[in-house]
N, C-alpha and C positions, 0 to 999 in steps of 0.2 A: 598163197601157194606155198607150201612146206618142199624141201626139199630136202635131200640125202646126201648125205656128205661119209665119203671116204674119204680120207686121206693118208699120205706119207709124205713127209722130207726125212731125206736119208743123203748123209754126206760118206761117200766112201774115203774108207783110210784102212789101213793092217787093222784095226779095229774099229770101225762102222761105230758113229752116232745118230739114233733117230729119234725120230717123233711122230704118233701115233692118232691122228684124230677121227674119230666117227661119233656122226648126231645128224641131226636135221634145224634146217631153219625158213623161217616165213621172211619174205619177204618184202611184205610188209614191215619190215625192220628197216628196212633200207640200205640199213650198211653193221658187217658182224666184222670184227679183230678177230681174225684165224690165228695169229702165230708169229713170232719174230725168232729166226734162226739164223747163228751162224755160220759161215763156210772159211774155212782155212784158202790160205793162198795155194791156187791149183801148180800143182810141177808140170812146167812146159814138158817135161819126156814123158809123164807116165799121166797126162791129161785125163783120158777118157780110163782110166782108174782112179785118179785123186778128183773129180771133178764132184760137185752134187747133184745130187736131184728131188723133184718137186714129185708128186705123181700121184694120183687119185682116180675115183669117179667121184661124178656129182650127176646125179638123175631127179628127179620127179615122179611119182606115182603114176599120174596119168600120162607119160611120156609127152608134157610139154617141154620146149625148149627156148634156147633166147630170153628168157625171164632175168638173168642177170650176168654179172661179169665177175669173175674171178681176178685178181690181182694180185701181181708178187711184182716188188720194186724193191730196191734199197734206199737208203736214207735219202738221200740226196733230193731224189724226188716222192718218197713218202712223208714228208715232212707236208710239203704244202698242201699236196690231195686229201692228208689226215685231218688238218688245222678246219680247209672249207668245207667240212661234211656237217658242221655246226651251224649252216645257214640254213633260215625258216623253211624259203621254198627250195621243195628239190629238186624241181626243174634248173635252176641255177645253181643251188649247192653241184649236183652232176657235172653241169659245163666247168665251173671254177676248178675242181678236185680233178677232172682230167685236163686241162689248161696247159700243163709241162706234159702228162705223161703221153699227148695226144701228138708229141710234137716227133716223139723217137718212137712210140709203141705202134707197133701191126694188129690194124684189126679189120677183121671178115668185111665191115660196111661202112666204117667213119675214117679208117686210115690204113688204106692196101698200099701205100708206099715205105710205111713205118720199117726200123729195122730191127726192134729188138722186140721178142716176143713176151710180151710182160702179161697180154692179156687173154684170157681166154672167155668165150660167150659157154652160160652154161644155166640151164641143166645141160647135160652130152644126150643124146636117143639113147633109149637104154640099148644096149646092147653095140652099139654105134661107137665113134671116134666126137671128139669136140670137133665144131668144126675147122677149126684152125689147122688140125691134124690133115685133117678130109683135105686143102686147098694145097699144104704142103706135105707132101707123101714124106718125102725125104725126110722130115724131122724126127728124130728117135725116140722110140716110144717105151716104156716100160711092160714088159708083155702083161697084157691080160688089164690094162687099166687104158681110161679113156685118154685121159691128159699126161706131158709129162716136159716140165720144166727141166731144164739142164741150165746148173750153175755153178761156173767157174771164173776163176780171174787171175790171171798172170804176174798183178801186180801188186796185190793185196788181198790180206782176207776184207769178208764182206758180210753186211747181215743184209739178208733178206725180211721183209714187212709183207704180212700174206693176207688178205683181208676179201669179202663179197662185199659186193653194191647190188644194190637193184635200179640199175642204168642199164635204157636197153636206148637211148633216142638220146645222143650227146652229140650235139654240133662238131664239126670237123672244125680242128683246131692248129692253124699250119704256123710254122715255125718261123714267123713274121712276126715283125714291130712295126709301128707309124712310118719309121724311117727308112724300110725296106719296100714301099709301094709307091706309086704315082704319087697318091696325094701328098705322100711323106718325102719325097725328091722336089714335088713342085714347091714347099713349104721352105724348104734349104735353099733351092736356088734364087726363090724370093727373098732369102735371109739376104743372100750375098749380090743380090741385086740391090738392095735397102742399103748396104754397107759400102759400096761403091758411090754412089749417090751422097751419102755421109759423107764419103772420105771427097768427093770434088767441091761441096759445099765448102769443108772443113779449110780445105786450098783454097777456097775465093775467100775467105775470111780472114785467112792469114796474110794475103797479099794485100786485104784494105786497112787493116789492124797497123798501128804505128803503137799504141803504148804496150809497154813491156810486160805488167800487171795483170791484161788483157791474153797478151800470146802466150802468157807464161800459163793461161786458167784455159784455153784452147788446146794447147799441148798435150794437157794433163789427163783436158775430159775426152779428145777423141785418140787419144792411148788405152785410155778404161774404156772404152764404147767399141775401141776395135777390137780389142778381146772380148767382148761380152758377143759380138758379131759374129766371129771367128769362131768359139768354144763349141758351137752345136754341131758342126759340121764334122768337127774333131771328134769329140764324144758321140756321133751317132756311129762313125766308120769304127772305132773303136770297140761299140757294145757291140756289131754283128760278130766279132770273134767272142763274144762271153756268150755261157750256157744259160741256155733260154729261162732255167730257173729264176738266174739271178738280172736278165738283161732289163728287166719293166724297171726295179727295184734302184739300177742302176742309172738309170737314166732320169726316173725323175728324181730320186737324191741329188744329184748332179747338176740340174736342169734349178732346181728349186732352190740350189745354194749360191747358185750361180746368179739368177732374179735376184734373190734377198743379197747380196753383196753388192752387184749394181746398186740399186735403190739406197742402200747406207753410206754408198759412197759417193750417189749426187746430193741426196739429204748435208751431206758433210759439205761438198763444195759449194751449194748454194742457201747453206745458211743465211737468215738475213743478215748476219754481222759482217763476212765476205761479199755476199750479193753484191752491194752497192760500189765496191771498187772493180767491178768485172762486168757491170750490166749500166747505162746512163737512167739511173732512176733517179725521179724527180718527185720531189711530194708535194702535198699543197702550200705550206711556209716557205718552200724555195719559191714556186712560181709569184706569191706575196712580196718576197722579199726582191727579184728581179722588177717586179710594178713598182713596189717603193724607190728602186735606183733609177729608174727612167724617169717618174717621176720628178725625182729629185734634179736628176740633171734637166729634164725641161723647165723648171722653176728656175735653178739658177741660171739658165741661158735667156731666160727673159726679165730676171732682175739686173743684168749686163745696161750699162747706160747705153741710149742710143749711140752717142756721138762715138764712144767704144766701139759698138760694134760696124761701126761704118769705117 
């Protein structure tokens, strides 16, 4: 299916910079780089003058619609959607590359609670609005064009990443991790139920425990074990204020340095060279050498003369 493509981004200023696109594209392509443009930081007073805009049509011959998705994001979240558009199938190439932008973006059928309007469904009807237009009357529109982005920012300038997919079927993608749902709450409170458990063993052990050598190698390990216990709970309430970009990335970095530090620090405590003054291990020459003293002392209590031992 070929489609038509008009387009403009036009950043207004006392002197207006633009850019200019018209062609057509199959979709069969799957995914086309439209454009990367910047926008100056908007003046809170004279906004809807310094502000940019997006604005085109995009049609079809036969006046299909819904064939694909239009996309305008800045870096932040064009980075990762760009990177997974390289995976074989694209059935999951699709789901991956909207992943983040499914979690903020508004769209007509996979995310009517989103807030930021990044996406539009397109070709438009000819003659018609996109539908996104169609759902929100209010949004301002550029006369005489189907679609029309508006891009400003208060706090900085910004580049916008303008690009087509041909995704029309992307699973709804909500702004959850593991550690935000039932099973990711049951999995924590069984952490600190495990560690509670730990920690009243750790007490009975210490109160039968008499050599020094011993409390002193208990101390140590259920110090290192209760922070290894503790850390996920922390790190999970922590990543629900990071942007969802960065929260996976952060958590298992985090989660994996954490395992590998454990694990090289009981490797260290129970090396065999340590083991044996912290644990009663017996090899087979002690149990030998214990036989030969009993031994020993039952021969010499029967080489004692009788009259000796009476």
């Amino acid at each position: 299916m070929k489609l038509l493509v008009v387009f403009g981004l036009l950043y207004l200023t006392v002197c207006s910079s633009c850019l200019h696109l018209t062609g057509t594209w199959k979709t069969s392509e799957f995914f086309l780089f439209l454009a990367k443009f910047g926008f100056q930081k908007t003046n809170i007073h004279l906004k809807t003058d310094r502000q940019g805009y997006i604005y085109g049509n995009i049609t079809s011959k036969d006046n299909r619609t819904d064939l694909a998705t239009l996309v305008v994001v800045d870096k932040e979240y064009f980075l990762g959607y760009y990177h997974n558009k390289s995976i074989e199938v694209k059935s999951d190439a699709c789901q991956s590359m909207f992943t983040v932008i499914d979690t903020i973006a508004y769209d007509t059928v996979c995310a009517e609670n989103g807030q930021e309007y990044m996406l539009r469904r397109v070709p438009c009807p000819i003659g018609g609005l996109c539908p996104e237009h169609e759902t929100f009357a209010e949004t301002p529109l550029v006369s005489g064009f189907q679609f029309t982005y508006q891009i400003y920012d208060l706090n900085e300038p910004r580049f916008c990443y303008v690009s087509l997919m041909s995704c029309m079927e992307v699973d709804v993608i909500q702004d959850v991790d593991e550690y935000q749902t039932w099973p990711g709450w049951l999995i924590l409170g069984f952490r600190l139920c495990i560690m509670v458990w730990f920690l009243l063993e750790l007490r009975g052990t210490f109160l039968l425990e008499n050599k020094p050598e011993k409390l002193d190698f208990y101390l140590h390990f259920g110090a290192g074990f209760l922070a290894w216990f503790v850390y996920l709970p922390i790190v999970a309430i922590i990543a629900s204020q990071v942007s969802a970009l960065w929260r996976f990335k952060l958590l298992l970095s985090v989660t994996s340095s954490a395992d590998l530090f454990a694990y090289v620090v009981l490797v260290h405590m129970l090396w065999p060279t340590r083991a044996a003054s912290y644990f009663q291990i017996q090899s087979d020459l002690d149990e030998l050498e214990e036989e030969m003293e009993e031994f020993e002392t039952e021969t010499i209590i029967g080489e004692v003369p009788k009259a000796v031992r009476t």
